[in-house]
Biopython code that builds the backbone (N, CA, C, O; Angstrom):
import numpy as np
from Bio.PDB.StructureBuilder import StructureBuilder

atoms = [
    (1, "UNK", "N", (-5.711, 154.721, -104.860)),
    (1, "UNK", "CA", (-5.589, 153.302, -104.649)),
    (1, "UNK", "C", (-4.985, 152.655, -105.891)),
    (1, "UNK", "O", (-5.701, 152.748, -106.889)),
    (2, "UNK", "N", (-3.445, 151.813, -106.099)),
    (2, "UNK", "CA", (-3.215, 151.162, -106.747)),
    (2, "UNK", "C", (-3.795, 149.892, -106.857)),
    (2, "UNK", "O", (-3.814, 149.071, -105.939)),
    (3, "UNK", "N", (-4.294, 149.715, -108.034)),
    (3, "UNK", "CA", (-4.941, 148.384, -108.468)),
    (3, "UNK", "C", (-3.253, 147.126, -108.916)),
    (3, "UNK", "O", (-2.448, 147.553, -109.743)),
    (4, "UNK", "N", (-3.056, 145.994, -108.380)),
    (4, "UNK", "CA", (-2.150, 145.378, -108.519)),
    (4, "UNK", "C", (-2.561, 144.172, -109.532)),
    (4, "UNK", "O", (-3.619, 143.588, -109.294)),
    (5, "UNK", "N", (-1.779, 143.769, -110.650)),
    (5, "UNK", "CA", (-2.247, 142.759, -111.561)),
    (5, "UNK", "C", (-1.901, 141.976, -111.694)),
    (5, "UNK", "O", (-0.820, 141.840, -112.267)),
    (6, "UNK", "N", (-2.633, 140.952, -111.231)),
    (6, "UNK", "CA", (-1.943, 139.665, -111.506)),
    (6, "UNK", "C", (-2.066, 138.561, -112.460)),
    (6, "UNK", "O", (-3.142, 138.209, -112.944)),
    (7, "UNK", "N", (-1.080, 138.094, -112.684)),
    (7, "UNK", "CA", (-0.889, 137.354, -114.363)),
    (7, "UNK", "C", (-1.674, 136.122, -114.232)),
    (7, "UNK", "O", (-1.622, 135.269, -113.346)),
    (8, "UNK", "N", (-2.374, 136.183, -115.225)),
    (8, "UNK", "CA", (-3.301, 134.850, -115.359)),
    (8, "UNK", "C", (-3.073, 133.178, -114.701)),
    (8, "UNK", "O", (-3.642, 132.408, -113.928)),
    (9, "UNK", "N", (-1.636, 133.237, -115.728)),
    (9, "UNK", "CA", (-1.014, 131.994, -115.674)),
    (9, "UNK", "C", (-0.533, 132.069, -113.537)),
    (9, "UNK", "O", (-0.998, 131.128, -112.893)),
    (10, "UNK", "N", (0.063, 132.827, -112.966)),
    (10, "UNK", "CA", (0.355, 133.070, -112.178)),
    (10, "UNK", "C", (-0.804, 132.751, -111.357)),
    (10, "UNK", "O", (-0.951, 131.659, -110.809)),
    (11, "UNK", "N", (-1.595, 133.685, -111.283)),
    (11, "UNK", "CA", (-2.730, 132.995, -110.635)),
    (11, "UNK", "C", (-3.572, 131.526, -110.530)),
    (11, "UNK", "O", (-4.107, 131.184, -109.476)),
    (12, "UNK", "N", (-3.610, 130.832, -111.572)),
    (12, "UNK", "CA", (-3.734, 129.189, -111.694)),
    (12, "UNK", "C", (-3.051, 129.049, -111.034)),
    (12, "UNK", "O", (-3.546, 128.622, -109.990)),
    (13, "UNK", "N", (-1.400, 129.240, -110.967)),
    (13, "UNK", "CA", (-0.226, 128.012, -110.520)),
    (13, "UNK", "C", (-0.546, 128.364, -109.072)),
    (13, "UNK", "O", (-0.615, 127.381, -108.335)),
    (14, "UNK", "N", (-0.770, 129.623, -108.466)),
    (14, "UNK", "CA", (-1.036, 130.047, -107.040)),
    (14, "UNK", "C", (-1.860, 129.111, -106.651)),
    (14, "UNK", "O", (-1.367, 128.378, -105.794)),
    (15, "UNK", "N", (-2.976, 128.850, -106.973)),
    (15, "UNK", "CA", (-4.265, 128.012, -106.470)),
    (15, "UNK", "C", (-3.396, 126.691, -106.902)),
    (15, "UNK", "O", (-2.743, 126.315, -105.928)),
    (16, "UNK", "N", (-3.212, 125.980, -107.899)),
    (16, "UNK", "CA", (-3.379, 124.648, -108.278)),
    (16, "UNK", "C", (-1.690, 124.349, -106.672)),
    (16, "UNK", "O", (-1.647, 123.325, -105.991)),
    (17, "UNK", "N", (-0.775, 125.371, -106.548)),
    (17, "UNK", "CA", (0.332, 124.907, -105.731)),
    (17, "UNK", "C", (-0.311, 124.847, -104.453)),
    (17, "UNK", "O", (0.114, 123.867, -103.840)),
    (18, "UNK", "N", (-1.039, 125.399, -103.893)),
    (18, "UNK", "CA", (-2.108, 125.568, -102.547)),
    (18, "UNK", "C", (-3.119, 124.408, -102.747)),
    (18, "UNK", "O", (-3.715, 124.337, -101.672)),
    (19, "UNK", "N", (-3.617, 123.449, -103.600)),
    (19, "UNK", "CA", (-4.391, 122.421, -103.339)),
    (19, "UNK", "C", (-4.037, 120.985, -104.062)),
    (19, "UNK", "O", (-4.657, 119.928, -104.178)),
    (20, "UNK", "N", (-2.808, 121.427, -104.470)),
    (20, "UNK", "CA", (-2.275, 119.597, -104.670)),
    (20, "UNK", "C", (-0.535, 119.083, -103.976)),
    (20, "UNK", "O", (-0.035, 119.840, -103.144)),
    (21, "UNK", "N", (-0.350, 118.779, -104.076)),
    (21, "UNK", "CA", (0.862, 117.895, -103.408)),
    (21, "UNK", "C", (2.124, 118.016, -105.005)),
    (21, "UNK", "O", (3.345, 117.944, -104.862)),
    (22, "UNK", "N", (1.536, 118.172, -106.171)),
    (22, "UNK", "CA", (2.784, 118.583, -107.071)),
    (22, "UNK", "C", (2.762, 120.134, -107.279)),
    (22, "UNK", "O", (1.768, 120.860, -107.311)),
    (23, "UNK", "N", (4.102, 120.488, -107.414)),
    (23, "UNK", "CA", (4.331, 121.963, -107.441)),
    (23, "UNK", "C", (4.947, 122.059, -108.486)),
    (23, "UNK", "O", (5.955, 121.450, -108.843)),
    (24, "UNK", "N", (4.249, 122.970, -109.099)),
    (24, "UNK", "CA", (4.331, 123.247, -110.770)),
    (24, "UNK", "C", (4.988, 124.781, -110.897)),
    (24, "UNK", "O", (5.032, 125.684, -110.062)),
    (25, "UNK", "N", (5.517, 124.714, -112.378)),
    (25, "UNK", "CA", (5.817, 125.920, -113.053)),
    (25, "UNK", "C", (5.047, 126.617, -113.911)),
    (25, "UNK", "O", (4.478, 125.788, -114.621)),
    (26, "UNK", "N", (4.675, 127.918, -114.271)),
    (26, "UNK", "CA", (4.667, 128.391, -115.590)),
    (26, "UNK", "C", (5.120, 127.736, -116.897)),
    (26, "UNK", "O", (5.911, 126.817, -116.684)),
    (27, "UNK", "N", (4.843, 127.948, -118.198)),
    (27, "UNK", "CA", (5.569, 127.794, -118.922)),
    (27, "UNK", "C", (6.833, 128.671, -119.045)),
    (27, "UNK", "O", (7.993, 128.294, -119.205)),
    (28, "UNK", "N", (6.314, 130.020, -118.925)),
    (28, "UNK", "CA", (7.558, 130.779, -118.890)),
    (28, "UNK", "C", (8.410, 130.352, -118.271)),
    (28, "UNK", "O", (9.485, 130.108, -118.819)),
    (29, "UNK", "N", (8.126, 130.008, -116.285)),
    (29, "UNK", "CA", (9.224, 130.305, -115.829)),
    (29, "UNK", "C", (10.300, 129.293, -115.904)),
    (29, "UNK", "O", (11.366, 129.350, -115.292)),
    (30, "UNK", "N", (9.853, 128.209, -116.849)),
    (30, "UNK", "CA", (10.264, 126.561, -117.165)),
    (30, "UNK", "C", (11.170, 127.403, -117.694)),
    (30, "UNK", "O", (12.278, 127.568, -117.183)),
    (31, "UNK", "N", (10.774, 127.998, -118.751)),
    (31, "UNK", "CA", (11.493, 128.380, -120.109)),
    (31, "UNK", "C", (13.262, 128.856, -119.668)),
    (31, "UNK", "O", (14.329, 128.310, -119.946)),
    (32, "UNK", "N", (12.875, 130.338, -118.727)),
    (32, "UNK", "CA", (13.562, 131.000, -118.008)),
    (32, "UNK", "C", (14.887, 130.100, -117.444)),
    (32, "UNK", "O", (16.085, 130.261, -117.673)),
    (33, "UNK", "N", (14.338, 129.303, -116.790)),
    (33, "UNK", "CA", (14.997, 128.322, -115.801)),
    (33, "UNK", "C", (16.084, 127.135, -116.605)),
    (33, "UNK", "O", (16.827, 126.222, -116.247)),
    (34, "UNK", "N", (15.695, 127.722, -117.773)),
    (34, "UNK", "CA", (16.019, 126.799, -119.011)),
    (34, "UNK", "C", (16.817, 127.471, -120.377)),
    (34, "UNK", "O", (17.210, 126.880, -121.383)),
    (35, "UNK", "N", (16.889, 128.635, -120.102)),
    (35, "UNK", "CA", (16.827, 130.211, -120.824)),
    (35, "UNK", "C", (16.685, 129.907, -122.259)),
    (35, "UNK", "O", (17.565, 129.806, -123.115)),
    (36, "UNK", "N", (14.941, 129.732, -122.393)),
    (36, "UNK", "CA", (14.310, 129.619, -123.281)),
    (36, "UNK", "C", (13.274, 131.070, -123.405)),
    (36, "UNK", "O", (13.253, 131.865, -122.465)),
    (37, "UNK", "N", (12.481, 131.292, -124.594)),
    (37, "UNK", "CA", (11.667, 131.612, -124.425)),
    (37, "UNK", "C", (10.826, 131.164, -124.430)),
    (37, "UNK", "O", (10.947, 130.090, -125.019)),
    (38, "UNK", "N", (9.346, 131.413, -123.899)),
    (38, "UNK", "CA", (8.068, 131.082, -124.100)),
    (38, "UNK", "C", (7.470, 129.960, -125.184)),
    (38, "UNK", "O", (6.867, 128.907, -124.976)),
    (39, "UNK", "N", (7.803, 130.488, -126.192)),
    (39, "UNK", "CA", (7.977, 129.571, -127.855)),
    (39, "UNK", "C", (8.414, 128.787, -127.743)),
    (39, "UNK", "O", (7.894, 127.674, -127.826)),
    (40, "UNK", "N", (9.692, 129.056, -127.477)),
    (40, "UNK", "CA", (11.345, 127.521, -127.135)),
    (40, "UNK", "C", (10.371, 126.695, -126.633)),
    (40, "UNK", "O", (9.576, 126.019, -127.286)),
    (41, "UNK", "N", (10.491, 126.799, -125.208)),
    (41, "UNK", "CA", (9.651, 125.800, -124.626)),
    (41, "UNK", "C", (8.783, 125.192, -124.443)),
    (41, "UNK", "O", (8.776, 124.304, -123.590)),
    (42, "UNK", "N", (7.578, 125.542, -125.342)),
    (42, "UNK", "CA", (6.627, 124.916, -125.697)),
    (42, "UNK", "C", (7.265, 123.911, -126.728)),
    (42, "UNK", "O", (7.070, 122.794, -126.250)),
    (43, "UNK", "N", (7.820, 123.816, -127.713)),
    (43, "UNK", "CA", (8.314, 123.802, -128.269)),
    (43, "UNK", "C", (9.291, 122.355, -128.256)),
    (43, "UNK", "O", (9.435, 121.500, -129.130)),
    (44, "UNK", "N", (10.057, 122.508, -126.486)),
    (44, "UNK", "CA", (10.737, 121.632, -125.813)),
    (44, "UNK", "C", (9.885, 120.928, -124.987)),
    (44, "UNK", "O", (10.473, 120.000, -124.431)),
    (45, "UNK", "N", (8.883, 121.010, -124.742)),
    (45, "UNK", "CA", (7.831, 120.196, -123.801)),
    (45, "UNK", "C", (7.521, 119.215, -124.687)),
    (45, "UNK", "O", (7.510, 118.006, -124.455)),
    (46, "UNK", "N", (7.185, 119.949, -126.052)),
    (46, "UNK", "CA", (6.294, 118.751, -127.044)),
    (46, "UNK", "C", (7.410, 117.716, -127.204)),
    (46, "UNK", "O", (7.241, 116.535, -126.903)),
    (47, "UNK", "N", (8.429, 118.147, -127.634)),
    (47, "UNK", "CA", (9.512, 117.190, -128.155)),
    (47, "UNK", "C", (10.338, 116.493, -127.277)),
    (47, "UNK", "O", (11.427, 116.116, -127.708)),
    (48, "UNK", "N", (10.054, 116.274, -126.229)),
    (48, "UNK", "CA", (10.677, 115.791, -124.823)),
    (48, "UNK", "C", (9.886, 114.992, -124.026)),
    (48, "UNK", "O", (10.276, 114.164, -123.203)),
    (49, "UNK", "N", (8.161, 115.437, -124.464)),
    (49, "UNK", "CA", (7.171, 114.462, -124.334)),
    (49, "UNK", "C", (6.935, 115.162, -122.232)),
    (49, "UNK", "O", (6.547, 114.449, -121.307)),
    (50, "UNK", "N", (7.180, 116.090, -122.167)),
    (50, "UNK", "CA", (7.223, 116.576, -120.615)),
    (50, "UNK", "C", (5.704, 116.249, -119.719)),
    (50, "UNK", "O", (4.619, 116.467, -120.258)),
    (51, "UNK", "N", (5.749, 116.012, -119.103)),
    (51, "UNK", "CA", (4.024, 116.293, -118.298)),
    (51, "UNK", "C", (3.272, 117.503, -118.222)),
    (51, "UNK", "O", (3.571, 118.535, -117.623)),
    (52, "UNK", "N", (1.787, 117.132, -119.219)),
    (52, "UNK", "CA", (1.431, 118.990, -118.787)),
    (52, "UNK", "C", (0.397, 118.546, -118.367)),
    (52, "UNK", "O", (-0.336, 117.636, -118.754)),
    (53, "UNK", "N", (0.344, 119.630, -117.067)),
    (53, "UNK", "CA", (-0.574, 119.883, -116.318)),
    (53, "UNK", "C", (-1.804, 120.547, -116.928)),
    (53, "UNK", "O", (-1.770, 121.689, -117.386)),
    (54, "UNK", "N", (-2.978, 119.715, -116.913)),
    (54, "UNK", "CA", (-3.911, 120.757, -117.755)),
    (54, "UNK", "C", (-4.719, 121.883, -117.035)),
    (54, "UNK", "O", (-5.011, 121.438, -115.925)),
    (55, "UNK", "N", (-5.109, 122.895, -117.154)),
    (55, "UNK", "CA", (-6.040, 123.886, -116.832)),
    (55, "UNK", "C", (-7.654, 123.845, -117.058)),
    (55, "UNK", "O", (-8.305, 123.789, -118.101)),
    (56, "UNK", "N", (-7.962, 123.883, -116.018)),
    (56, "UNK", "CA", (-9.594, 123.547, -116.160)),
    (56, "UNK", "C", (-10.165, 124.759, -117.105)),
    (56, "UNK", "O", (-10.172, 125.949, -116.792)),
    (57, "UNK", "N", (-10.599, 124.243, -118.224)),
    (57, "UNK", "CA", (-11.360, 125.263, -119.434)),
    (57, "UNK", "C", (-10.515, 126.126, -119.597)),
    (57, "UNK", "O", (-10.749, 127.324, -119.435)),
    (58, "UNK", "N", (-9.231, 125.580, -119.996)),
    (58, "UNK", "CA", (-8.385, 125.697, -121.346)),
    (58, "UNK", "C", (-7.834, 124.963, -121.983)),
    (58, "UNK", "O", (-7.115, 124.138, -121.421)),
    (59, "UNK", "N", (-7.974, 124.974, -123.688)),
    (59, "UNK", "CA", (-7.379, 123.827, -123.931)),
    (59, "UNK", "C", (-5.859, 124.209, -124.282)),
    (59, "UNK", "O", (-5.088, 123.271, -124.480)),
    (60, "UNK", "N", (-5.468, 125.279, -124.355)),
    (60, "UNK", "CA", (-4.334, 125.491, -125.005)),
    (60, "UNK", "C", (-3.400, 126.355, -123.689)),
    (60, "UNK", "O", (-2.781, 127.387, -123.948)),
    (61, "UNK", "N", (-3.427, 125.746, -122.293)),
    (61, "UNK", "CA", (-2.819, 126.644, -121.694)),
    (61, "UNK", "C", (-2.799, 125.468, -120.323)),
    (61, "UNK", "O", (-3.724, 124.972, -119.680)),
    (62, "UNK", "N", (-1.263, 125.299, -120.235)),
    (62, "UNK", "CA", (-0.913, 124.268, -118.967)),
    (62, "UNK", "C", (0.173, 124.416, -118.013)),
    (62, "UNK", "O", (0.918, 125.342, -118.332)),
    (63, "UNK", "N", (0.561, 123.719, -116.783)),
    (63, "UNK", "CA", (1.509, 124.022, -116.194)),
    (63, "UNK", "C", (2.398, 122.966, -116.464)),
    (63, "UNK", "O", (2.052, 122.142, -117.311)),
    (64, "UNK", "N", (3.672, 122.820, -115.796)),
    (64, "UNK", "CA", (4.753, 122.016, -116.090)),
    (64, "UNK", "C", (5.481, 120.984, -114.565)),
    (64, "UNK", "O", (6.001, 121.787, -113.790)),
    (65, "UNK", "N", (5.554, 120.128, -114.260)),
    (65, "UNK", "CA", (6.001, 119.744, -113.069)),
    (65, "UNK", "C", (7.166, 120.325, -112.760)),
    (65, "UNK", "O", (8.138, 120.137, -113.492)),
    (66, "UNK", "N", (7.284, 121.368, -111.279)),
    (66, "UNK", "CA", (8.577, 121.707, -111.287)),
    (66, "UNK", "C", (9.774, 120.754, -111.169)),
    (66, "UNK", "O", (10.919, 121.023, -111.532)),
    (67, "UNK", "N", (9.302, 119.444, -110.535)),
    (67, "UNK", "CA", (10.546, 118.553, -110.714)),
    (67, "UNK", "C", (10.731, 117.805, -111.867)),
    (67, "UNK", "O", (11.498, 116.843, -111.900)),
    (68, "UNK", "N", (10.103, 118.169, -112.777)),
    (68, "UNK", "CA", (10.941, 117.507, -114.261)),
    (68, "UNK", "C", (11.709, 118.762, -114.621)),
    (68, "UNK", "O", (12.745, 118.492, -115.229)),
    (69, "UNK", "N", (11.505, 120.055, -114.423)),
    (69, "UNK", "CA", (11.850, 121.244, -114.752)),
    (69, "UNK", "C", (13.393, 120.653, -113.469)),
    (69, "UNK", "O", (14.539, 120.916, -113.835)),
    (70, "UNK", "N", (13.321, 120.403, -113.006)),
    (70, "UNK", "CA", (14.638, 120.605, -111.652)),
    (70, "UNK", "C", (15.487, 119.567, -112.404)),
    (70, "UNK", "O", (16.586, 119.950, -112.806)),
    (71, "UNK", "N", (15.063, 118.137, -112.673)),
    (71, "UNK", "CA", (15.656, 117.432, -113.455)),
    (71, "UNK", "C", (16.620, 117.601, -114.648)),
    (71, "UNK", "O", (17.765, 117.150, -114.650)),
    (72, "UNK", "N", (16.041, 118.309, -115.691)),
    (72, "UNK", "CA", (16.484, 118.754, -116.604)),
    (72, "UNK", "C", (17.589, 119.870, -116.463)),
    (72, "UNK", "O", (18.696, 119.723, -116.981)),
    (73, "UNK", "N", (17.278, 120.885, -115.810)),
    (73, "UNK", "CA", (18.319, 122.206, -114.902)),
    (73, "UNK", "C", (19.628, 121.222, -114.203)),
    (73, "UNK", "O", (20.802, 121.594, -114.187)),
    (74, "UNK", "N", (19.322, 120.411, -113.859)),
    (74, "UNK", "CA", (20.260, 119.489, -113.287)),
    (74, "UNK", "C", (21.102, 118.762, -113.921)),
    (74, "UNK", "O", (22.166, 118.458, -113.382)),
    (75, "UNK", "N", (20.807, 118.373, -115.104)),
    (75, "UNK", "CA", (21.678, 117.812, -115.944)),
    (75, "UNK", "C", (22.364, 118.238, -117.054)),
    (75, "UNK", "O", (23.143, 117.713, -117.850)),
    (76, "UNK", "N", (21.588, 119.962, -116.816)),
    (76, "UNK", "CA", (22.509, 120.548, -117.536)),
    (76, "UNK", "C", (23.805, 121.298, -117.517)),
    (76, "UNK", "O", (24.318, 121.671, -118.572)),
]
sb = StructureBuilder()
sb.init_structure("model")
sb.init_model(0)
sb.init_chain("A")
sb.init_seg("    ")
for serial, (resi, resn, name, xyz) in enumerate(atoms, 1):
    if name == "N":
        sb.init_residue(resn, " ", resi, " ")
    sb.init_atom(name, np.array(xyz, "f"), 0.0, 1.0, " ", f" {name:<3s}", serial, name[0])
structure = sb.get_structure()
């Protein structure tokens, strides 16, 4: 039996996209979408002032609105 693993962050955005009406990103996949890394984009959230989604009991770990993420991809 393969055990399948699923990524932390991945798993939040699964649940939080299944019980609210905004549909969010990773940080990564912001980053990606942005071809940043991980770093970059934290990095670019702070300094852009972006919306973060917070995570219940974490303080250092959030999601990103995918339509500010679409916004930005868009004007670039």
């Amino acid at each position: 039996m393969q055990v399948v693993f699923e990524d932390w962050d991945q798993k939040i955005k699964k649940t939080f996209n299944a019980t609210s009406k905004q549909v969010v990103l990773t940080v990564t996949e912001a980053g990606e979408l942005l071809g940043l890394t991980k770093d970059q984009m934290k990095v670019y959230v702070l300094k852009h002032n972006l919306t973060k989604v917070p995570i219940n009991r974490s303080v250092h770990r959030y999601l990103l609105l995918k339509s500010e993420i679409d916004e930005i991809v868009a004007k670039a």
